[in-house]
C-alpha positions in Angstrom: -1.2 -44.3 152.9 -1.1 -47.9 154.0 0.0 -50.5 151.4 -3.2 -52.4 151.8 -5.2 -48.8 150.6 -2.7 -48.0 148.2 -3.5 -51.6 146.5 -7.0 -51.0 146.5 -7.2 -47.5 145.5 -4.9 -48.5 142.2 -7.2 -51.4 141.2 -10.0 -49.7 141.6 -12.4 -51.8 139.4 -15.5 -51.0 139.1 -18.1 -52.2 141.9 -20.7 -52.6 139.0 -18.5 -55.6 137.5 -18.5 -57.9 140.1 -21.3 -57.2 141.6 -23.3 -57.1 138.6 -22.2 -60.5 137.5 -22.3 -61.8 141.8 -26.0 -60.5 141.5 -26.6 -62.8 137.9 -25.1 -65.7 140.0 -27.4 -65.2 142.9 -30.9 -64.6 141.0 -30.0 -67.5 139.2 -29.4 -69.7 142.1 -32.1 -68.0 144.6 -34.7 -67.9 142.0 -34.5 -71.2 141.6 -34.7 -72.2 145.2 -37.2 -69.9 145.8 -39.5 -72.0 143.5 -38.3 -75.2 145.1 -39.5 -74.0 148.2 -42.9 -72.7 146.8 -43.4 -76.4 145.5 -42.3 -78.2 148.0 -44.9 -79.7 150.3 -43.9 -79.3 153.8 -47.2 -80.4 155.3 -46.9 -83.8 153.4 -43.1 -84.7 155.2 -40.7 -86.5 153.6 -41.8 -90.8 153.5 -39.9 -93.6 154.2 -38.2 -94.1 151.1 -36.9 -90.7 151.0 -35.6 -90.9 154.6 -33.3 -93.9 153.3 -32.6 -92.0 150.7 -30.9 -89.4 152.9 -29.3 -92.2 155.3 -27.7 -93.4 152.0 -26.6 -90.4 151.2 -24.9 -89.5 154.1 -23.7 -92.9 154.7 -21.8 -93.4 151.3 -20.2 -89.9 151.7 -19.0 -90.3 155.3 -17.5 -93.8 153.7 -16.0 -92.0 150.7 -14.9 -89.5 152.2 -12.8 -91.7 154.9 -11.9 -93.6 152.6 -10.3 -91.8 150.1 -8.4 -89.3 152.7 -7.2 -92.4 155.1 -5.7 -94.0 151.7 -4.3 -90.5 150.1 -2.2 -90.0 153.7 0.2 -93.1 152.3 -0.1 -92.1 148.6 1.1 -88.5 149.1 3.5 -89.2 152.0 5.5 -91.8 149.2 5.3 -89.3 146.3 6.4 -86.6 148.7 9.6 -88.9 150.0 10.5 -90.5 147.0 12.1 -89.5 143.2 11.8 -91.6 140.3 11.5 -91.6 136.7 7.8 -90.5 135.6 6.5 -88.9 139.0 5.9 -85.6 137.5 3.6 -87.5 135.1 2.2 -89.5 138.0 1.0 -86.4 140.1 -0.1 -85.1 136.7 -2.5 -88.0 136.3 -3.3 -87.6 139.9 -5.3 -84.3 138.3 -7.1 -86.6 135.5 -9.9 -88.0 137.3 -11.5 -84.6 138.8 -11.6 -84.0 134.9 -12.5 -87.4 133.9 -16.4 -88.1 133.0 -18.0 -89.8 135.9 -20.1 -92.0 133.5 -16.6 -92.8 131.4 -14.6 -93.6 134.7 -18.2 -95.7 135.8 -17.8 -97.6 132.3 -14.4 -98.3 133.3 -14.6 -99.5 136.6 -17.4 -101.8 135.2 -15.1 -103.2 132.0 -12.9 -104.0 135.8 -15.2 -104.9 138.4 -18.4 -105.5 136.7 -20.2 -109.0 135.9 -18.4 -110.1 133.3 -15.4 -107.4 134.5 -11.5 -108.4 134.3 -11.7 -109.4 138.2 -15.1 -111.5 138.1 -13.2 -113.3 134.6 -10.1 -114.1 137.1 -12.7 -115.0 140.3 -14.0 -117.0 137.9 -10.9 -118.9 136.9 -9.7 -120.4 140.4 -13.6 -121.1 141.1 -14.3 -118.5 143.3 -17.2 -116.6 144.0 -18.1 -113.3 141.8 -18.5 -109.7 143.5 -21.0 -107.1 142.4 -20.2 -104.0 141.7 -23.9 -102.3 142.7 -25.2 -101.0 145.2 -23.4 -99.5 148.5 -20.0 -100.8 147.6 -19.7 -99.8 144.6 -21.0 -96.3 144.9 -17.8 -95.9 147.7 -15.9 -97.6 145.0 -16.6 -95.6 142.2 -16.2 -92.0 144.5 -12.7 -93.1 145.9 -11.7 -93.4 142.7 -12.4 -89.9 142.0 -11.5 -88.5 145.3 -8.3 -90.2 146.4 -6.4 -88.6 143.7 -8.1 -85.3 144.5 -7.6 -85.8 148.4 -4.0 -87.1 147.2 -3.5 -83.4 145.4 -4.6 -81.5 148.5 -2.1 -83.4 151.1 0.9 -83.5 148.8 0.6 -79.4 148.7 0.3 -79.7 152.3 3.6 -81.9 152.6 5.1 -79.5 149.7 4.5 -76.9 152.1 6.7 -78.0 154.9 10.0 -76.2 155.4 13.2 -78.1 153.8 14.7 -76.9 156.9 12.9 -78.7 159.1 14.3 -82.2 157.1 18.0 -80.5 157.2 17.0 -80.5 161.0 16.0 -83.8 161.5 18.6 -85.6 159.1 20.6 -84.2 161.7 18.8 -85.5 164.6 18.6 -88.9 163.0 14.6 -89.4 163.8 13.1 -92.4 163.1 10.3 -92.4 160.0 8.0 -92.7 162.5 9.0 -89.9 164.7 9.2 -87.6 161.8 5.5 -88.3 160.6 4.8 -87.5 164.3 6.5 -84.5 165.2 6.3 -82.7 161.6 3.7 -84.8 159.2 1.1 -85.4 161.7 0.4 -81.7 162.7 0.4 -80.4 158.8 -2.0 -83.4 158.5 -4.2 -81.7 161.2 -4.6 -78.7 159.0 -4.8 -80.2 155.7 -7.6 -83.1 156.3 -10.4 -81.7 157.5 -11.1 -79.5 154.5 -10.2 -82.1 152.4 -12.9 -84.2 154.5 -15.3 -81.3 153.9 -14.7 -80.9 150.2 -15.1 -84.3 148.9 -17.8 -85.3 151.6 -19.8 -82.2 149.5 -18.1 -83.6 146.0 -20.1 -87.6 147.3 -23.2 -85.6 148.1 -23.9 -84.1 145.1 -22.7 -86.9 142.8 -25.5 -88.5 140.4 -24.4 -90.3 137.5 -22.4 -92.7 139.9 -26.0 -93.3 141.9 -27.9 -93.8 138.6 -25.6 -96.3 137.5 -24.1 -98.0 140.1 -26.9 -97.2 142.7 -30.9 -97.7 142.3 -33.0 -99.6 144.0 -34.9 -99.0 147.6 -31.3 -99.4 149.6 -28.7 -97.8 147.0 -30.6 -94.3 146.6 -29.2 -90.6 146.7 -30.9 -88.1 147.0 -30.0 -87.0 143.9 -31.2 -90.2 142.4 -34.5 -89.8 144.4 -34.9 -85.9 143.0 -34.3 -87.5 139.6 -36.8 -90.1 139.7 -39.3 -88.2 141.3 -39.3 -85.7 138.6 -39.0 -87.6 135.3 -40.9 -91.0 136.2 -43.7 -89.9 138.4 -43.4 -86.1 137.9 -43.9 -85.4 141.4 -42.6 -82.2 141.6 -43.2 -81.2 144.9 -42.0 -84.2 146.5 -38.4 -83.2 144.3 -38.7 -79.5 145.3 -38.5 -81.0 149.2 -35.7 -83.4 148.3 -34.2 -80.6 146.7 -34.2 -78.3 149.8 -32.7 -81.5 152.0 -30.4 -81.6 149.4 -29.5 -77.3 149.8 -29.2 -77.3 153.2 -26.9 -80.8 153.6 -24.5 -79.5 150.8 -24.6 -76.0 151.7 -23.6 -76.4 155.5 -20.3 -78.4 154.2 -19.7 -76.4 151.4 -19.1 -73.5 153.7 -16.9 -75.6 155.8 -15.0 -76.8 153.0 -14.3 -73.8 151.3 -12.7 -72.2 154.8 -10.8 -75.0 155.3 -9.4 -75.9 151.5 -6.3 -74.3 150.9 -6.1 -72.5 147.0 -5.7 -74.6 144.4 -2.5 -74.4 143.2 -1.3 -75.2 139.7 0.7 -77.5 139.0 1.3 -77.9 142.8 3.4 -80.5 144.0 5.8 -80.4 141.0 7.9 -78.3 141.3 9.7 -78.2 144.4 11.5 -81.6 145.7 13.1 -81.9 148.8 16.0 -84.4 149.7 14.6 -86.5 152.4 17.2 -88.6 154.6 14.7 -89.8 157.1 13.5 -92.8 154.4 16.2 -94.4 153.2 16.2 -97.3 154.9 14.9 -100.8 152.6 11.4 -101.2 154.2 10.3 -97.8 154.2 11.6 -97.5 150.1 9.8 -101.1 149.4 6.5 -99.6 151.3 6.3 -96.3 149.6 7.4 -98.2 146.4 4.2 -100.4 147.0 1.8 -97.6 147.5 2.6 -95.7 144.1 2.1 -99.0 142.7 -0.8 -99.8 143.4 -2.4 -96.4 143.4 -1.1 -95.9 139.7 -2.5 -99.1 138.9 -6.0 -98.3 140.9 -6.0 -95.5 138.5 -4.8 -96.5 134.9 -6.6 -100.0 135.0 -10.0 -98.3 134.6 -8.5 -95.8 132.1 -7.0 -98.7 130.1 -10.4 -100.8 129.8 -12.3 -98.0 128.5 -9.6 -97.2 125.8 -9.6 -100.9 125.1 -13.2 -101.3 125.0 -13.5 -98.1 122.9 -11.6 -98.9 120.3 -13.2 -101.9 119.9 -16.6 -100.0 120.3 -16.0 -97.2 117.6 -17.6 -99.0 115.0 -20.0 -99.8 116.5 -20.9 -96.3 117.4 -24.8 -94.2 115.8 -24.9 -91.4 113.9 -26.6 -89.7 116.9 -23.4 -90.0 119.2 -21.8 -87.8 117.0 -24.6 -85.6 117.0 -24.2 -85.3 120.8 -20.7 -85.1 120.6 -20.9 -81.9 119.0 -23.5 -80.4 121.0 -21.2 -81.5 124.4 -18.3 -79.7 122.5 -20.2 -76.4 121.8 -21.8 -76.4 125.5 -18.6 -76.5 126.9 -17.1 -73.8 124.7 -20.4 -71.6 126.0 -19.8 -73.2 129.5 -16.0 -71.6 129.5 -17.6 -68.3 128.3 -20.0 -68.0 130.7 -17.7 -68.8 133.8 -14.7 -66.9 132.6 -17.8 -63.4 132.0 -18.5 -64.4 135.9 -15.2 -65.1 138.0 -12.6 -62.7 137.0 -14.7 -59.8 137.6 -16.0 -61.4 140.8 -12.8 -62.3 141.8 -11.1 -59.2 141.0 -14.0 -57.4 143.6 -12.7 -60.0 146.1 -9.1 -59.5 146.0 -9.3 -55.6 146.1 -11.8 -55.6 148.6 -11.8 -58.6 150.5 -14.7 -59.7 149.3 -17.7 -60.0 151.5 -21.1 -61.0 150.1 -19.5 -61.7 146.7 -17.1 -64.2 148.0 -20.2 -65.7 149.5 -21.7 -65.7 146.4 -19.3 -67.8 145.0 -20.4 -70.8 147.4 -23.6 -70.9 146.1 -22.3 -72.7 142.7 -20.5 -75.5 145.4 -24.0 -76.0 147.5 -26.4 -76.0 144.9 -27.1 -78.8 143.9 -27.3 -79.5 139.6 -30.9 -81.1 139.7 -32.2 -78.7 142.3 -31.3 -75.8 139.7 -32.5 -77.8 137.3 -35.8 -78.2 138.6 -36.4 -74.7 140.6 -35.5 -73.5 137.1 -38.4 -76.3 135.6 -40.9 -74.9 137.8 -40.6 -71.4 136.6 -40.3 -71.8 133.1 -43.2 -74.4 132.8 -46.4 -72.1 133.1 -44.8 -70.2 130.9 -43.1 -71.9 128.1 -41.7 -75.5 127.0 -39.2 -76.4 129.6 -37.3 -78.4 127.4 -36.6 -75.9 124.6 -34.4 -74.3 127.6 -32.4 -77.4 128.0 -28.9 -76.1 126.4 -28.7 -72.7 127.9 -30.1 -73.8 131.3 -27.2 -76.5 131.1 -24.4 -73.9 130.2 -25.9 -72.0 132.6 -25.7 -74.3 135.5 -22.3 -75.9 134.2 -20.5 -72.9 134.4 -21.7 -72.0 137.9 -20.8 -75.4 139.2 -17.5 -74.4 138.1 -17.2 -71.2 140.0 -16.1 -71.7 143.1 -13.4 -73.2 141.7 -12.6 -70.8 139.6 -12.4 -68.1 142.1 -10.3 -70.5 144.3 -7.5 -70.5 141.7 -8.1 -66.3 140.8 -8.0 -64.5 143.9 -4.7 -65.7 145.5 -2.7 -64.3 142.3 -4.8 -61.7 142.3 -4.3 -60.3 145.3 -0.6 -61.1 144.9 -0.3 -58.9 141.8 -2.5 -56.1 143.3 0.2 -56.0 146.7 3.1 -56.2 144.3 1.9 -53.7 141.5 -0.8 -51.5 143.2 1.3 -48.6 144.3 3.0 -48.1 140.9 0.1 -48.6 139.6 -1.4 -45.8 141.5 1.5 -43.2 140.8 0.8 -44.1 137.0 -2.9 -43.5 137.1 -3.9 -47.0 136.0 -7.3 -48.6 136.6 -9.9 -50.4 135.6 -9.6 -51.9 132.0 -6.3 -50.2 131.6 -5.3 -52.0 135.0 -6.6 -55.3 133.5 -5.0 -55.6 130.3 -1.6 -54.3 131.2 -0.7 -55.6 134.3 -3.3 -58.2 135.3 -4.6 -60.4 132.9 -0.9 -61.1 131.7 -0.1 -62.5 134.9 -2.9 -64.8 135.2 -2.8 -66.6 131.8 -1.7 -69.2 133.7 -4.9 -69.9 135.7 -7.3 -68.8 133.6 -6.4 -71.5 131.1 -6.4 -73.8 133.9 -9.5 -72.7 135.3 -11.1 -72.4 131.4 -9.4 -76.4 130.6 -11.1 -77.5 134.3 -15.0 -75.4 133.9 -14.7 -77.6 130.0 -13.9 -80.7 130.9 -16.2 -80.7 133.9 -18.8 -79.5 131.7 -18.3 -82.1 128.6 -19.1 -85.0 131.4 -22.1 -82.9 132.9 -24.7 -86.0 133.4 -26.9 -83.5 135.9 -29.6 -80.6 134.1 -29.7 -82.4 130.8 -30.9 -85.2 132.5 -34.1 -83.2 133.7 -34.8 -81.1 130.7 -33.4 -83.4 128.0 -35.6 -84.7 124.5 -34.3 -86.7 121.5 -33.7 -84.0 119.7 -31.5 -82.0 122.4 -28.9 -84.8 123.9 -25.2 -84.2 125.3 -22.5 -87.3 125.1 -23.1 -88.3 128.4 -26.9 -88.5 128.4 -26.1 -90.6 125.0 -24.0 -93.0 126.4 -26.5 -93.6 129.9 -29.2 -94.4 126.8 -26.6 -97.1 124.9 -26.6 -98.1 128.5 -29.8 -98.6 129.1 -30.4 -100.3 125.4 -27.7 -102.6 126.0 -25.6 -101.7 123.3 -21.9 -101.7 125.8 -19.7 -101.8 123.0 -21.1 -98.5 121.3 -21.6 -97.2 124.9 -17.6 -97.9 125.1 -16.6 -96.3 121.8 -18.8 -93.4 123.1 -17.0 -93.4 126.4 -13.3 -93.1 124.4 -15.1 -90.4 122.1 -15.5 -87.9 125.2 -12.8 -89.0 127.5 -10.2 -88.0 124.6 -12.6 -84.6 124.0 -12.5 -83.8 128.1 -9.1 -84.3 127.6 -8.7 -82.5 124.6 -10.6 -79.3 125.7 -8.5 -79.4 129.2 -5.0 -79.5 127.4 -6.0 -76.7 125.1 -7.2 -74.6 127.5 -4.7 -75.2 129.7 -1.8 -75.3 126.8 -2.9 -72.1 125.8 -2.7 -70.3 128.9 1.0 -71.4 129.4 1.9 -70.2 126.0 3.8 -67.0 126.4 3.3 -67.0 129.7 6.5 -66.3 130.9 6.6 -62.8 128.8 
């Protein structure tokens, strides 16, 4: 019997486990863009507004997307060459802003860049002129700050990945810098950046607290942003189920590319394997790199710094009824974990015994979909029926934690499959499957990543700024959605001690997730 059989035949889950929980994935998703499409007006055509809308769109993401690959190629080629004291933490932090509340890292890169920002103060001291941080620029701004760390992540795995032989051979050679990066860097490079084009091109897509507070406006709307005001200001919801479908099939066509292409997620990758590097030595090439990790740290803990200053300042400032929302972020998260974790270890444990197939495709729904078009396919059919906002929280956990899914199942299946090649045939000879299967031999070996992947669905879910928007009243608000309302009342300081409230609890619930899947992991 061939290996690959024997693997299969000792896992032997059930088919009913993850296909039953791929089939609640898909009537979630379907369902709801099934009544997107029932709403949406065809006939009618999309009008000018929302054509620029789309322009927009695709225009910032092409720019963001550029952007924060071209600038990652230096970033991760100098953390890749070099060792110093505090690098591990440096690639760590490279992790934080994928985790990091886009409406906290906004409030940070305003306390920098905005009017009356650190920047504009020094502009303003040698008399020159201010920059504003709305509108196109600032959308791009705000999105390379969240993907150049990602894209940094991806190419520094891909760099990791090299051979050491291959630098034994040309320390040897004595190759230039510059022949090195274009005999060996340049052709990893050729594998590793168009899927990390693809996945942060979707990532810009489907971003909507960054629009709503950095965009607006005729020229600075996303669709998202269009979706969003079409539904809650002029309730126009067939005009938002036909942004919504725009929306489906712009994300979904690169969320398929970027999933091929994206190598698994790998954690803690890029820490733990340095290799001596003799074609850098030379002054320039130390002073450039040197440079680079500079300024990217700095690009990345200036923001970081002004919310924590403008926090702690702003806790006093702070209503009961951020608290209040605090608490209800905290408990949707917890559900949000719960919910993802029921959903991607049995559908990824039916991928990695049998390849997959429709469940794996399954999995790509959570990265095409977008939040609002959920959101409001899931408006539509709850409205004739009941009040769509009494549906708020569990139509937000709901959608959290399939946003969260195909990541999830990119950081299961590898070590899945891994453990079912390395323990399937012993596993066959003793007769162990199914839960037996899981509990002894399985789920021991993956404590790892399921507290990773449990830390990463929480935090991502504690700065959720997408359903709630849609569905949420005054009496059902998450931090996020509290601190977008200080915004809009003009109360910055409590909107800052709000900010520091749910960076340290996105941090909080990451670590202990991800703490607690490290403890006793090495048993």
């Amino acid at each position: 019997m061939a290996d690959g059989t024997v693997a299969v035949t000792a896992f032997r889950i059930s088919p009913k486990t993850g296909i039953s929980a791929a089939v609640i994935v898909a009537a979630l998703i379907l369902s709801a863009l099934v009544a997107v499409i029932s709403r949406a007006e065809a006939g009618a055509g999309l009008g000018p507004a929302d054509w620029a809308a789309i322009r927009f769109t695709v225009l910032q993401a092409v720019c963001s997307s550029f952007l924060s690959v071209l600038l990652a190629v230096p970033v991760a080629r100098a953390l890749a060459r070099r060792r110093f004291i505090g690098r591990t933490a440096l690639v760590t932090l490279l992790g934080a802003p994928f985790i990091l509340p886009v409406i906290v890292a906004v409030l940070g890169l305003l306390a920098v860049f905005g009017r009356s920002g650190w920047v504009n103060a020094g502009l303003e001291v040698f008399g020159l002129p201010q920059v504003s941080i709305y509108g196109f620029h600032g959308v791009v701004l705000a999105h390379v700050f969240f993907n150049l760390p990602l894209a940094t992540r991806l190419l520094l795995q891909g760099w990791q990945g090299i051979p050491s032989e291959r630098f034994r051979l040309i320390a040897q050679l004595r190759l230039t810098p510059r022949a090195v990066f274009r005999a060996v860097e340049l052709p990893m490079l050729g594998q590793v950046v168009p899927g990390a084009l693809a996945l942060i091109f979707v990532v810009c897509l489907t971003s909507f607290a960054v629009a709503l507070t950095l965009g607006g406006g005729p020229r600075a709307t996303t669709i998202e942003l269009a979706i969003y005001q079409a539904f809650r200001f002029d309730f126009d919801l067939g005009r938002a189920a036909l942004l919504s479908v725009v929306q489906l099939v712009l994300a979904g066509s690169m969320a398929v590319l970027a999933l091929l292409l994206v190598p698994a997620l790998v954690v803690g990758g890029g820490l733990d394997r340095m290799m001596p590097r003799w074609d850098a030595r030379g002054g320039v090439q130390r002073i450039w790199d040197g440079a680079v990790i500079v300024l990217a740290a700095l690009f990345l803990l200036v923001p970081l710094g002004a919310v924590v200053a403008r926090g702690l300042v702003g806790l006093p400032q702070m209503p009961t009824a951020v608290y209040h929302a605090a608490l209800t972020s905290v408990w949707v998260a917890l559900a949000s974990v719960v919910v993802l974790l029921l959903l991607a270890l049995p559908m990824a444990g039916w991928i990695a015994g049998r390849k997959g197939g429709g469940v794996e495709a399954v999995g790509l729904l959570g990265l095409a979909a977008s939040p609002l078009m959920i959101g409001t396919g899931w408006f539509i059919i709850i409205n004739p029926h009941a009040d769509p906002f009494a549906f708020a929280l569990p139509v937000t956990i709901a959608v959290n934690a399939m946003m969260a899914l195909p990541f999830a199942l990119r950081i299961f299946v590898p070590p899945m499959r891994e453990v079912v090649t390395e323990y399937g045939r012993l596993s066959a000879t003793l007769n162990l499957s199914g839960w037996g299967f899981w509990r002894v031999v399985l789920l021991p070996r993956l404590r790892r990543q399921i507290g990773f992947a449990a830390g990463l669905g929480g935090a991502l879910s504690m700065g959720d700024l997408g359903v709630i928007a849609l569905f949420a009243d005054p009496d059902r608000v998450t931090l996020p959605l509290q601190m977008v309302r200080l915004m809009g009342a003009y109360r910055m300081q409590a909107a800052a001690g709000a900010a520091l409230v749910l960076l340290v609890l996105s941090f909080g619930i990451f670590w202990l997730c991800d703490k607690g899947g490290r403890v006793g992991g090495e048993a």
